[in-house]
N, C-alpha and C positions, 0 to 999 in steps of 0.2 A: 751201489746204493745200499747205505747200512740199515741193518733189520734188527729189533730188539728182537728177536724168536731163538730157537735151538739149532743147533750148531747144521745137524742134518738139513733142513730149510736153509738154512744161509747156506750150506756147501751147493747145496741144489741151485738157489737162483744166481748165485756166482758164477758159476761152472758153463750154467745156461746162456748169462750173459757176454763172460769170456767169448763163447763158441759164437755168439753171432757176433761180437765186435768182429769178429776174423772176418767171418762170411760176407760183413759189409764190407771190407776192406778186399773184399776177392780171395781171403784167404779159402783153399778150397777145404770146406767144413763141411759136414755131414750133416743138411739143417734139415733133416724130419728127426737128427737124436734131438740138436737143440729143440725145437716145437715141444717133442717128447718131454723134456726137463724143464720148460716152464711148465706142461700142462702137470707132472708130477708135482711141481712147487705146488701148482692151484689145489690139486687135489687135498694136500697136506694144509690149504688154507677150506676150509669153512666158508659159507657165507656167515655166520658167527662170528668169524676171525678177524680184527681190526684191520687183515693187512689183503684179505677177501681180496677187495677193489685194485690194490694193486698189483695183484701177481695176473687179474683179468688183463690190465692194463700191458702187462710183460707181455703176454700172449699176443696181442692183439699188436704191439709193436714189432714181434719179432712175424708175425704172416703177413701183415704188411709190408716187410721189406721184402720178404721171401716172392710175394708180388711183385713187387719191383723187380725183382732179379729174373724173375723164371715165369711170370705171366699166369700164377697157375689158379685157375678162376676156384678152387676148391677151397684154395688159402682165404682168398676177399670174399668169400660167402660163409666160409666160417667167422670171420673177421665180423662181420654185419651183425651176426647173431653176437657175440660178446659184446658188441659196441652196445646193442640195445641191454644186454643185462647189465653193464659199466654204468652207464648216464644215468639211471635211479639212485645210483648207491652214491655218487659224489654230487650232487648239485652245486649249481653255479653260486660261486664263494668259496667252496672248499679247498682246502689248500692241494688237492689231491687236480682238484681242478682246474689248478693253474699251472700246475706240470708240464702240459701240452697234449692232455686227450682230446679237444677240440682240434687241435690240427691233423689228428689222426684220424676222428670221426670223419672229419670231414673228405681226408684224403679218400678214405673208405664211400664216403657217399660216390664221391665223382669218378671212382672207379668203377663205381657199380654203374653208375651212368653211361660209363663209357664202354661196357659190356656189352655186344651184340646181343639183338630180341628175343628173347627166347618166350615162345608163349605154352611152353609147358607148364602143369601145373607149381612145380618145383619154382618156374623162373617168376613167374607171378606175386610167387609167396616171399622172393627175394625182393621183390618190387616194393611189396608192402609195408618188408622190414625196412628196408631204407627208407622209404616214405615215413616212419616212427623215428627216425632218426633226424631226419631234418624233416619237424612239423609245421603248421603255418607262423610264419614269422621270419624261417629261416630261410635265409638267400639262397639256398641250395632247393629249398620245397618248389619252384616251379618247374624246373626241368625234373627235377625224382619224380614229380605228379606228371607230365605229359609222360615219362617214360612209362609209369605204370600203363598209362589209359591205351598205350601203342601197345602193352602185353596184350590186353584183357581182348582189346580188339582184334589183336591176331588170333586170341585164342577163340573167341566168337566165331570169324571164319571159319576155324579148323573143325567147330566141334557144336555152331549152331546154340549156346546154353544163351538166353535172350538175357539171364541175369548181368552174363558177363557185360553187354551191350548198356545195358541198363546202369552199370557202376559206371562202366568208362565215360558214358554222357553226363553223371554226375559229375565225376572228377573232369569231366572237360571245361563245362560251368564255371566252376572252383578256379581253374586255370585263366579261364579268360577274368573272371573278377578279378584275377591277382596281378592281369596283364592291361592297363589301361591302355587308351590311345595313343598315346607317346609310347608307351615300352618298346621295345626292338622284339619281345615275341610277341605281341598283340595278333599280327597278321596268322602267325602258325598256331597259335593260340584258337583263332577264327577258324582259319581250316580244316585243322585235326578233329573241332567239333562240329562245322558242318559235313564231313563226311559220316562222322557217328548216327546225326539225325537221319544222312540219307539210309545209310545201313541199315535205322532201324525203320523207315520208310518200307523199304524191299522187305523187310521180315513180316509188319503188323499192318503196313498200311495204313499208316496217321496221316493224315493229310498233310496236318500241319506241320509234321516233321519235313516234309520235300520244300514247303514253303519256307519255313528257317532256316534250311540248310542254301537254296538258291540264295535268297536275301545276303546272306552271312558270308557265301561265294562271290557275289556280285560287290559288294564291301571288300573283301581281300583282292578283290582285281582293282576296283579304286585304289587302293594301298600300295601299290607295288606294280612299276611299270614292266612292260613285257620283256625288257632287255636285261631284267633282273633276274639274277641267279634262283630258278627253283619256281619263276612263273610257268614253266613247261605245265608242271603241279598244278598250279591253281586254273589254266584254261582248261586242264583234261579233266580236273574236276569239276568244276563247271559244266562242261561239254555233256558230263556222264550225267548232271541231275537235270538240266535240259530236256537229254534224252528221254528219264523214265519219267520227268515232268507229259512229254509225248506220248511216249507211251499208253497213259493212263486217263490223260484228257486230252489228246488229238488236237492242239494246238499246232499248226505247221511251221510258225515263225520259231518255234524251241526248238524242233529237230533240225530247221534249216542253220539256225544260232548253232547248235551243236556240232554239226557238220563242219561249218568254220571253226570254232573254238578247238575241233581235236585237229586239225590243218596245221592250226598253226601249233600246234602245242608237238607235233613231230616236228614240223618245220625247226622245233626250237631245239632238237632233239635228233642228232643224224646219227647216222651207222655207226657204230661202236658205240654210244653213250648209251648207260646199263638201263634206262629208263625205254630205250630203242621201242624193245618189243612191244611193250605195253601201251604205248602210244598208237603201234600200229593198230596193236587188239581192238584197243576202244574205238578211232577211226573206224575201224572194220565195220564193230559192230552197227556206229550211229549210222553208218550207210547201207547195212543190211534192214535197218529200222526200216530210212528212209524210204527202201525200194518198197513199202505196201503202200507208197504215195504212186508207186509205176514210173520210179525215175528207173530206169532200166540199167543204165550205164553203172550205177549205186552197187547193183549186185555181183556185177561182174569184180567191178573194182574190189570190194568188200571181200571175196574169195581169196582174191589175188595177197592181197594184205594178211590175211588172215592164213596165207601158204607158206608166206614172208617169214611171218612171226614165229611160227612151227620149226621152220628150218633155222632161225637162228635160236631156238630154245632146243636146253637137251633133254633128254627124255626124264630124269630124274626131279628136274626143275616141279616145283610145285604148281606152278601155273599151268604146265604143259595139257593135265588132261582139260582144263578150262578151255585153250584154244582148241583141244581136240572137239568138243560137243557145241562151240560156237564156229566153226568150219564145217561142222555138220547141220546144222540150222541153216545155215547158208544154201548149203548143198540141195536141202529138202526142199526151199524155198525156190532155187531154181529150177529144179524139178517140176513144180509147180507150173511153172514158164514154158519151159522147153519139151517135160515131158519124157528125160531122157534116163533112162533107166539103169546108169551108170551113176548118176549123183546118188541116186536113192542108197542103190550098192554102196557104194564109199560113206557117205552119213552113215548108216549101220555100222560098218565097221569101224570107224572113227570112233564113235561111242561106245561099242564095247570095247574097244581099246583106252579109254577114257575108264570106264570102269575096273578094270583090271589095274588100273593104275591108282584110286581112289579106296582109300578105306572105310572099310564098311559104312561107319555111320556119320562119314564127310557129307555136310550139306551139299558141295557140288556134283552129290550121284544124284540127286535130285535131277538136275538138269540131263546130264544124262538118260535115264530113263524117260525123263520128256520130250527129247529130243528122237529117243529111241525109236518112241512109240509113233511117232511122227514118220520117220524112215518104215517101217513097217503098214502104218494107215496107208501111206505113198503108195509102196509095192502093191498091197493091196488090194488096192484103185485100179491097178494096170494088169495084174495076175489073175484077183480073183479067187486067189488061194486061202479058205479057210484059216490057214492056220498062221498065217500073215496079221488076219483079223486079232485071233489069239494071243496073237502074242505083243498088238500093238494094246491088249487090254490088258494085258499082263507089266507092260511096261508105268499103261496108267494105275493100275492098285501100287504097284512097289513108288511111285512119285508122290501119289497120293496118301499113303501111309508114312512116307518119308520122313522120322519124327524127329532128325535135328534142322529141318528146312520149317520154314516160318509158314503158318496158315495161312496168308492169303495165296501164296503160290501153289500151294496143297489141292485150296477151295479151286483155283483156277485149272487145275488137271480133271479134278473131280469133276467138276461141271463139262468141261472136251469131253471126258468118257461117258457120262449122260447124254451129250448131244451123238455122239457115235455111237454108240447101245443103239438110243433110239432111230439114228436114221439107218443101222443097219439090223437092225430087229436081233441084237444077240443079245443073247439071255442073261446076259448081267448086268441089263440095267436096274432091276429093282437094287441091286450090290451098289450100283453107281448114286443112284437116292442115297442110299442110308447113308455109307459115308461120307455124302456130300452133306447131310443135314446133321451128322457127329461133330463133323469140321468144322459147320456155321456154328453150332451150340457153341464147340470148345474155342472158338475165335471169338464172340460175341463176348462169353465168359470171361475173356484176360480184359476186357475194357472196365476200366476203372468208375465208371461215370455211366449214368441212361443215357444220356445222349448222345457219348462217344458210340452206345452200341448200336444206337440207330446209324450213326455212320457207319458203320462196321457192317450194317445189315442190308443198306442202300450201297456198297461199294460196289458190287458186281452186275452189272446192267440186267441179268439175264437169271438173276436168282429170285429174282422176288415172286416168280409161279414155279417155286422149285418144290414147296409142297405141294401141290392143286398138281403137278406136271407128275409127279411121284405115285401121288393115291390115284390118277387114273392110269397109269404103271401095272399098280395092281389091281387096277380094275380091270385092264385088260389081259392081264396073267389069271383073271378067275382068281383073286383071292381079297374078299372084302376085307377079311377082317386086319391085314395088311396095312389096307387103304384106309382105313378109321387110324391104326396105329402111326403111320407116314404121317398123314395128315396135322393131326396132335401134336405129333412129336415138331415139325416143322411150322404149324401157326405157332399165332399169338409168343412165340419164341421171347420177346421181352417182359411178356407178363407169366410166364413160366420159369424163367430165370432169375427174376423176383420173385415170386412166390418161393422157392425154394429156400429163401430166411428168413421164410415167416411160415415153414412146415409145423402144424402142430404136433406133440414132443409126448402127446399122453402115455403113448403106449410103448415110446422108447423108454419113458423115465418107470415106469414098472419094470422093464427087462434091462436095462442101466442105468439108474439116475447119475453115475457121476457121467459119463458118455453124454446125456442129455443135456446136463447142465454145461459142459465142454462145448458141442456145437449149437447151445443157444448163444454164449457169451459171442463164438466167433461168428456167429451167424449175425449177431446184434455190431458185432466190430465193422463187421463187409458191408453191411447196412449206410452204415456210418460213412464209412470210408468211401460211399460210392457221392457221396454231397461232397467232402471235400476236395474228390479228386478233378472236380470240373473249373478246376481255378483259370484264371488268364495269366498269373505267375507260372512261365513254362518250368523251373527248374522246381516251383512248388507243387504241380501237376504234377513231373518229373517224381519227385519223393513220393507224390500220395498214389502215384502208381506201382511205386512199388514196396509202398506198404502193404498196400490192397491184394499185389500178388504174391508177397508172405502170407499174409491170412488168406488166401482161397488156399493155399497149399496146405494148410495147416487145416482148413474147412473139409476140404479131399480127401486126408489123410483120414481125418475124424468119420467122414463118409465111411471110407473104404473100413474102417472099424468094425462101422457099424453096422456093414453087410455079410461080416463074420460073424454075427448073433444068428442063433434060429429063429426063424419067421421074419427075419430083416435082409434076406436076398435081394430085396428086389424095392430095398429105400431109396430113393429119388433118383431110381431109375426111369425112363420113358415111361409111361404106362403100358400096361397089356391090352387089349380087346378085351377082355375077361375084366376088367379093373374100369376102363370108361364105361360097360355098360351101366355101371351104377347111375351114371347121369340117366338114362332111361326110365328112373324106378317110378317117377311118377307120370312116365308120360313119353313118348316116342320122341326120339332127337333126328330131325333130317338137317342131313349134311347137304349140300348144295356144291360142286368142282364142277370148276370154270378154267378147264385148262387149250391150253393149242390143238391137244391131240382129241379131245371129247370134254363133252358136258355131259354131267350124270349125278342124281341123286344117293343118298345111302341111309337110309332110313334103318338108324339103332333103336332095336325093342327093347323092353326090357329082360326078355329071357331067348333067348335062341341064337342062331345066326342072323346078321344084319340083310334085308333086303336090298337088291342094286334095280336103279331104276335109269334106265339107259334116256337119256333126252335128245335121242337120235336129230330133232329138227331143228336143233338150236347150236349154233356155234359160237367160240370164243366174241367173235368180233359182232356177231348177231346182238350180244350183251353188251359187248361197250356201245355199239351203237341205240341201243335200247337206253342205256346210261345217258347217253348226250341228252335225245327224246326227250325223258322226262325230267330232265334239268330243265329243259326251252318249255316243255307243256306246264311244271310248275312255276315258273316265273310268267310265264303268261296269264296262268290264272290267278295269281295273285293280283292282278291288276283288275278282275272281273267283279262282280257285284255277287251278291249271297246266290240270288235266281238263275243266271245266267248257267248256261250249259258248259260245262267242259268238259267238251268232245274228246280233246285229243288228249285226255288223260285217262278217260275210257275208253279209246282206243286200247293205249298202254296197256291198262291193268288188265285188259281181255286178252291180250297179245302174253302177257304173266300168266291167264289162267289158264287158256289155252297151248302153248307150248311147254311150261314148267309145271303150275300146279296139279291138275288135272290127273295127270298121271299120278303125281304122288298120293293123291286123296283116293283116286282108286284104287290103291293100294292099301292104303289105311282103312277104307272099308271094303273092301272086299275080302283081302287077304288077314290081315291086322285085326277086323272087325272088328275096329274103334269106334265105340259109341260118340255121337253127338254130343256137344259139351262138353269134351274131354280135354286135356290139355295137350299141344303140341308145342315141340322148343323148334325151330329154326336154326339152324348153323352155317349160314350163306357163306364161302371160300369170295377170294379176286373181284370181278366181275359183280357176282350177282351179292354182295354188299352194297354196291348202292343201287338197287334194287328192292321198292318197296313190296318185298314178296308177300307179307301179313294183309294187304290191301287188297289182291290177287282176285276177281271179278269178273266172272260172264257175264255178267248187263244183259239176259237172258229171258225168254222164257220158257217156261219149261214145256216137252210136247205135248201134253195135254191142253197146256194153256190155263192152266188152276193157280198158276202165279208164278213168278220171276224164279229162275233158280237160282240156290243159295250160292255166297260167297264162303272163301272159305271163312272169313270170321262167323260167319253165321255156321259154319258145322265146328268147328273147334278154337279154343283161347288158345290163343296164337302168342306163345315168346319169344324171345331172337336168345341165344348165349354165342358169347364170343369163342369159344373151345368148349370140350366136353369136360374138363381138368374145370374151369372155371365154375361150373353149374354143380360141379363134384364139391369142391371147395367150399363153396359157399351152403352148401347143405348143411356139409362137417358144424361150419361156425356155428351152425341154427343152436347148436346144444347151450352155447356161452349166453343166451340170453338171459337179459336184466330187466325191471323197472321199466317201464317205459317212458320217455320223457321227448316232447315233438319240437322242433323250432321251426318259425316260417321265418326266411330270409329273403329280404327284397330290397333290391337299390334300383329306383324308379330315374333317379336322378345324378346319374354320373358324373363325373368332372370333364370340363370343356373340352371335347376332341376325342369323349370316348364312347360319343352316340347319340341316337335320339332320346329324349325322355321318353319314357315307358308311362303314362298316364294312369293306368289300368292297373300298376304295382299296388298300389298300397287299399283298394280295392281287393283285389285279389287276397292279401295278406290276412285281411280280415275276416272275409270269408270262410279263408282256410280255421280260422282260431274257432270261429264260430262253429265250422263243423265238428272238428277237431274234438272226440269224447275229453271232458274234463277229472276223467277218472288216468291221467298222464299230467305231467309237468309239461303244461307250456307257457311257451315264449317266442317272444316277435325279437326281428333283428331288425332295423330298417334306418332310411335315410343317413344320419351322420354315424348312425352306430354300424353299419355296413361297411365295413374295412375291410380287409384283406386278413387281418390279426382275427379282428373282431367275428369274420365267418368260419376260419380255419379252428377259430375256440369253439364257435358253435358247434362245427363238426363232428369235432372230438370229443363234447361236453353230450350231445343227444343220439339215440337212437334211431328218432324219427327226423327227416328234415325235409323242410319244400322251401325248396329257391327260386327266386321269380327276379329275373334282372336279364341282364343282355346276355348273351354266348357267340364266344367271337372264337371260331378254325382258325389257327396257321397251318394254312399247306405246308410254307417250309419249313416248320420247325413244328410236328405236332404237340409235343412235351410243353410247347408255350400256348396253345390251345386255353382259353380261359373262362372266367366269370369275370365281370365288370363290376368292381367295387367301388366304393366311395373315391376311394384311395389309390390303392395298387390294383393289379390284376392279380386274382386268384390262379392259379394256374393249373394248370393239369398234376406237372412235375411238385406242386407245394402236397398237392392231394397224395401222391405217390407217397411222397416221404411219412406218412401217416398212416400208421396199426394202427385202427379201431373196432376191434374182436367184437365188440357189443353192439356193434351198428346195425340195423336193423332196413331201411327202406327209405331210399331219397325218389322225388319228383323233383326234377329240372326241367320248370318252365323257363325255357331260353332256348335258346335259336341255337341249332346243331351240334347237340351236345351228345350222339348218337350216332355222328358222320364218321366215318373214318377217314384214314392216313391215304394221301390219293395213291406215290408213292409203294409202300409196303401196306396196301389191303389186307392182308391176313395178321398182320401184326394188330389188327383192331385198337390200335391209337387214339382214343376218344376221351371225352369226359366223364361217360358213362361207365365207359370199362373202368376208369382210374378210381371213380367212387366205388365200383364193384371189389377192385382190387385192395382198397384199403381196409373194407371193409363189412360196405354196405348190401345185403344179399337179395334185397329187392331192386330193381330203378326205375323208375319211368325217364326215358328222354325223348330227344327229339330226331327226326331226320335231315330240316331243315329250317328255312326260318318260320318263327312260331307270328301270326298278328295277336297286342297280348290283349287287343281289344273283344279279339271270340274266344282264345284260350279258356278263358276264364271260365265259359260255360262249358269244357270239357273238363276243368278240373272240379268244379261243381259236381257235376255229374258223379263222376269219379269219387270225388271221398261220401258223398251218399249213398253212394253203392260199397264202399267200404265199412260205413257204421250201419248198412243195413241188416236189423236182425240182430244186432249187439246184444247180450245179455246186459245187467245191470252191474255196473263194477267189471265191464272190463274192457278192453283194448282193442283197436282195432289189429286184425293177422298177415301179414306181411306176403304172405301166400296167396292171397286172395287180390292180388295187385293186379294180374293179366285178367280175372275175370271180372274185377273193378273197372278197368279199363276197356275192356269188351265191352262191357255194359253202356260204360260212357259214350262213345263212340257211336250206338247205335241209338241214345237216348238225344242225342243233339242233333239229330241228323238236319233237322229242318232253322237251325240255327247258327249253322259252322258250317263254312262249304268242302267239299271233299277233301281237297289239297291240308285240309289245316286237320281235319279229322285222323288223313293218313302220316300226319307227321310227325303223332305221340307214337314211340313204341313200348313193349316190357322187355328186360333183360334180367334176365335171373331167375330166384324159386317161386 
């Protein structure tokens, strides 16, 4: 090939070329000189140099024959890398082009295809480059993208990074768009991404990951009959998302399905074929499943298979410690059965020989030390050997800290070594709390969306009294102030995890404003990113998932910054006990724990240590049955006339004063010596949330006989706060106040199917305007102008608001919890999405806008909380349904006792809400019957 260049260049690429014509011809040539003297040509060319492209081009011709000849994966990996600097510099046209670097690239692509997996990070990176080399369009980009998505996957396995997971389900998406119904890879297209979903099922625990991935398995077995090469594959996968389908929701027709589906999938599969082992594995396992059905024969067999598999793997094999600590599961489980103290023996050993074999920070040591801890509980049970206990707790912190294994299998150790702490009374259960409530936080946290987190937070049957079971932990370790911190740290968990991007910045932006300004932006981005990411487009979900976990990374980071400043140690960390007393300042907070092991109050002063007030005569289930009670006593008196008696609601509320309150008011005044008229906050846990504690009543008189004894509303104004962080919160806001400006909001008349009419709405509306000082901007919303737009503007437009329309709970979806507009339903989740820093105090006349989540009770899931959260730092709501025909004269009541005593020119004080409402309550009494009286409450300052 002639070169206009200098003589030296042209002796060089001649010389170079001479020498491989030989080598190709078998002449035996010395080809790392040749390689050598093209790369010396290239050297002598410039990317400046017109002939740059082509001397790339020599290079890249002579390692790829050097491949061909000698195999040597060093040559086609360098090759990749040139290919991809070549193809920018000649584009399609160029004469340099049509040479034949397309059949070289290409040669180069399908080599690289044809390279065994490597999921190091080095082979990944090779992956990528050829994927840049044939991009979409190009006949070669489907198989280059599945081989990537088989890297990223193995390297997942090996090493636990959820991003890698999180890429290869994209690139699997990409793959099946590229592979229609007809293609001939559509099927392995379907496969290789329904096992991704399962995988990341097992890691994060999306539901609907296991359901896409069954679906999309049950389609590939449509596709491809059993006699087909490689369906071994598609029933053993299948077989295996059955199983953890089982697993996880206790359907028996999945694990019996599964049971056959791995039968036959060995069946398809005999001695010698390389897929053998693996076939027996999974069999093994779905029938070690099975046997907690007590099919008996299941475990025996399941050992057997799983002895099979061991003996024909060799120790170096990667799989091998996997069948080692699934032969140990087995082992412990018969154990179980038989009682024989020989399996226990062998599981132990199995597993640390599993561990010895596994590298540090392999996600399958996880298993292992769970399995461990399991052979050690075992011995345990039969020995009685302290230090058996020891070390099966030892085995749960190392599982449970396990930081390349996925959080829900983490949370699921964590919570075993809670339940054994506590039924063996060793000392590490307060250890067992914390990390187990570090674990929900950091699990909740990677969910993209509020509503994913509420699944995330309802996934584990046995967590949702895991704070309530915690703080009486430390209550019974003697240490309140523990039990205050537990507690906090573990409620209200979705509204604390939201409030954290919308932490006010005052005192960061004095000691860093550019810091400041960094974590509002990405605080404002997670914000965002958490609406888009609840799409029902999965591959769009897919992305805004992991957008979302780029920005918390990037939010963490900025965190972790910012706890390097002096006086910033200790920024959106948990709170201290020292830090929630602040909720205290105007007024005592009782906590109320409702757990399995005790009920007990914890009354926070505002300066000292917290009071415990043991409720020795009340048990858990004392209170749900208390709960039923007064569901059935207030729907029966609802049916009653103004006069009539309601006995069995005074029952109730005696049965409240006498077991719960009682005690804690003795305390308030004796020890406390809190004056009369004071303000008390409520912090009801589980249980006694729906419990109308504020109503709490002897029906009494006193021994003298000089008159009835008081209730508690009658010794102090009674407010409920959902956490102690909350009541904190919304103090802080109190400074950002504006103008006043009030809107009454009412939709008397909903659209067909979404209620009764409300008669009494737009009475009420006007009432409210009338009392309402004219010295504020108000404004009515009502009838057609009651949208769902048109009250969410309101919202955000005033400081003061009174809504008066229907209030409809979802149990199962509380976040859909709503107001009843003209239009749409307002929602809880619309309220969410709304900062309104300036907001000042809503009344929500509507039916259960104060109830919580049945569910996750501590999570305090309401309407009330949601206007608290966006904003507003007064509420009135409700605890049940409101009649809106008496309402009315408790909201009367109410804003009269609000402008009572006003000066001239000015506003009614948002503070003055619980003792407005006090006031009301007892100013109606002969006009409201009980039930509708006890169903206003205050939350907030």
């Amino acid at each position: 090939m002639e070169e206009s260049i200098s003589p030296e260049r042209y002796s060089l690429t001649n010389l170079a070329w001479a020498r491989l014509r030989g080598y190709i011809q078998n002449d035996l040539q010395d080809i790392d000189t040749t390689t050598s003297l093209f790369r010396e040509a290239l050297a002598l060319r410039p990317q400046s140099h017109p002939d740059h492209a082509l001397s790339v081009y020599h290079l890249i011709f002579a390692l790829n024959w050097r491949y061909r000849k000698e195999d040597t994966t060093v040559a086609i990996q360098e090759s990749v890398q040139l290919c991809c600097k070549l193809l920018p510099l000649c584009p399609q046209g160029t004469y340099l082009r049509s040479t034949g670097i397309d059949s070289e690239v290409d040669y180069v692509i399908d080599e690289c295809n044809n390279l065994p997996n490597d999921a190091s990070a080095e082979g990944i990176h090779l992956r990528r480059v050829v994927l840049e080399l044939g991009p979409l369009g190009h006949q070669r980009h489907p198989i280059t993208l599945a081989n990537l998505v088989i890297a990223l996957k193995l390297h997942f396995h090996a090493h636990g990074n959820i991003d890698d997971l999180e890429e290869s389900i994209q690139h699997g998406r990409e793959a099946i768009s590229l592979c229609p119904e007809d293609h001939p890879n559509h099927s392995a297209s379907l496969h290789n991404l329904a096992s991704l979903l399962q995988c990341r099922f097992d890691h994060q625990g999306k539901p609907h990951d296991l359901d896409e991935a069954i679906s999309m398995h049950e389609e590939v077995l449509l596709l491809n009959p059993i006699w087909l090469r490689g369906s071994n594959s598609i029933l053993d996968s299948l077989g295996c998302a059955l199983n953890t389908r089982f697993q996880n929701y206790g359907d028996v027709d999945d694990i019996n399905r599964a049971v056959s589906l791995h039968r036959e999938a060995l069946a398809l599969t005999p001695p010698g074929h390389p897929f053998h082992d693996t076939m027996l594995n999974n069999l093994a396992l779905a029938l070690a499943i099975r046997y907690n059905l007590r099919v008996i024969e299941d475990l025996d067999e399941a050992i057997d298979l799983y002895r099979e598999c061991l003996r024909l793997k060799q120790v170096h094999d990667p799989t091998y410690p996997t069948n080692l600590y699934n032969l140990s599961y087995a082992l412990c489980v018969r154990f179980t059965r038989t009682g024989n103290i020989e399996n226990v023996e062998e599981a132990i050993r199995l597993c640390q020989e599993s561990l010895v074999a596994l590298p540090l920070l392999h996600p399958g040591r996880y298993y292992s030390y769970q399995w461990l801890q399991e052979g050690y509980l075992s011995r345990f049970r039969v020995h009685h050997n302290p230090a058996d206990l020891s070390l099966a707790v030892e085995n749960c912190r190392l599982a449970s800290k396990h930081p390349t294994q996925g959080f829900t299998h983490r949370i699921a150790t964590a919570l075993d070594w809670v339940i054994h702490a506590e039924d063996h009374q060793h000392d590490s259960a307060l250890e067992a709390y914390q990390i187990c409530l570090e674990l929900f936080d950091n699990h909740v946290m990677t969910r993209s969306s509020i509503i994913s987190r509420r699944e995330a937070a309802t996934a584990f049957c046995c967590a949702q009294s895991l704070p309530v079971d915690a703080a009486s932990c430390a209550v019974r370790s003697n240490d309140l102030q523990r039990a205050v911190e537990l507690l906090e740290q573990g409620r209200g968990q979705q509204w604390s995890l939201a409030s954290r991007l919308r932490t006010p910045l005052e005192d960061l932006e004095s000691a860093s404003p550019q810091l400041a300004q960094r974590l509002a932006e990405l605080s404002k981005g997670l914000s965002d990113a958490q609406g888009s990411a609840g799409s029902t487009d999965r591959a769009a979900a897919d992305w805004a998932a992991t957008e979302y976990r780029r920005l918390a990374r990037q939010w963490e980071a900025a965190v972790a910054e910012i706890r390097d400043i002096q006086g910033f140690s200790r920024f959106l960390l948990p709170p201290s006990y020292t830090e929630l007393q602040a909720a205290a300042r105007h007024g005592p907070v009782i906590i109320l724990i409702a757990s399995q092991y005790s009920c007990n109050a914890i009354i926070v002063p505002a300066s000292g240590e917290p009071h415990h007030i043991p409720l020795s005569s009340i048990t858990l289930a004392d209170l749900d049955d208390l709960k039923g009670r007064f569901t059935r006593a207030i729907q029966q008196a609802s049916h009653m006339g103004l006069t009539e008696s309601r006995t069995d609601l005074i029952v109730l509320l005696r049965i409240v004063w006498d077991e719960i309150m009682v005690h804690i008011v003795n305390v308030l005044e004796h020890v406390l010596k809190l004056q009369r008229g004071s303000r008390i906050w409520l912090c009801p846990t589980a249980a006694f949330t729906s419990i109308p504690l504020h109503a709490a009543h002897p029906f009494q008189m006193k021994a003298d006989r000089s008159g009835k004894q008081p209730c508690l509303e009658d010794l102090y104004i009674c407010s409920y706060t959902p956490t102690l962080s909350a009541l904190i919160r919304s103090r802080h806001m109190m400074k950002n106040r504006v103008p006043p400006s009030f809107v009454a909001i009412g939709q008397g008349q909903p659209r067909a199917g979404k209620g009764k009419a409300l008669l009494a709405v737009d009475s009420e509306l006007e009432l409210v305007h009338k009392l309402v000082p004219a010295t504020a901007n108000r404004s009515t919303l009502s009838g057609h102008g009651a949208t769902r737009a048109g009250a969410l503007d309101a919202l955000e437009q005033n400081s003061w608001v009174h809504l008066a329309c229907h209030g409809k709970q979802d149990h199962n979806q509380p976040y859909n919890s709503h107001f009843v507009m003209k239009d749409e339903p307002l929602t809880l989740l619309d309220i969410m999405e709304k900062d309104i820093p300036h907001a000042e105090f809503a009344f929500l006349s509507a039916c259960h806008t104060a109830a919580g989540d049945k569910e996750t009770p501590d999570e305090v899931i309401h309407l009330a909380a949601g206007l608290q959260f966006s904003g507003f730092k007064s509420v009135v709501g409700t605890l049940w349904e409101v009649d809106d025909a008496v309402a009315k004269h408790v909201v009367e009541a109410f804003y009269k006792n609000m402008v009572k005593n006003l000066k001239d020119g000015s506003f009614m004080d948002c503070t003055k809400a619980a003792w407005a409402l006090n006031r009301a309550t007892h100013a109606v009494m002969t006009k409201v019957p009980l039930e509708q009286r006890m169903v206003f409450i205050h939350i907030g300052v």
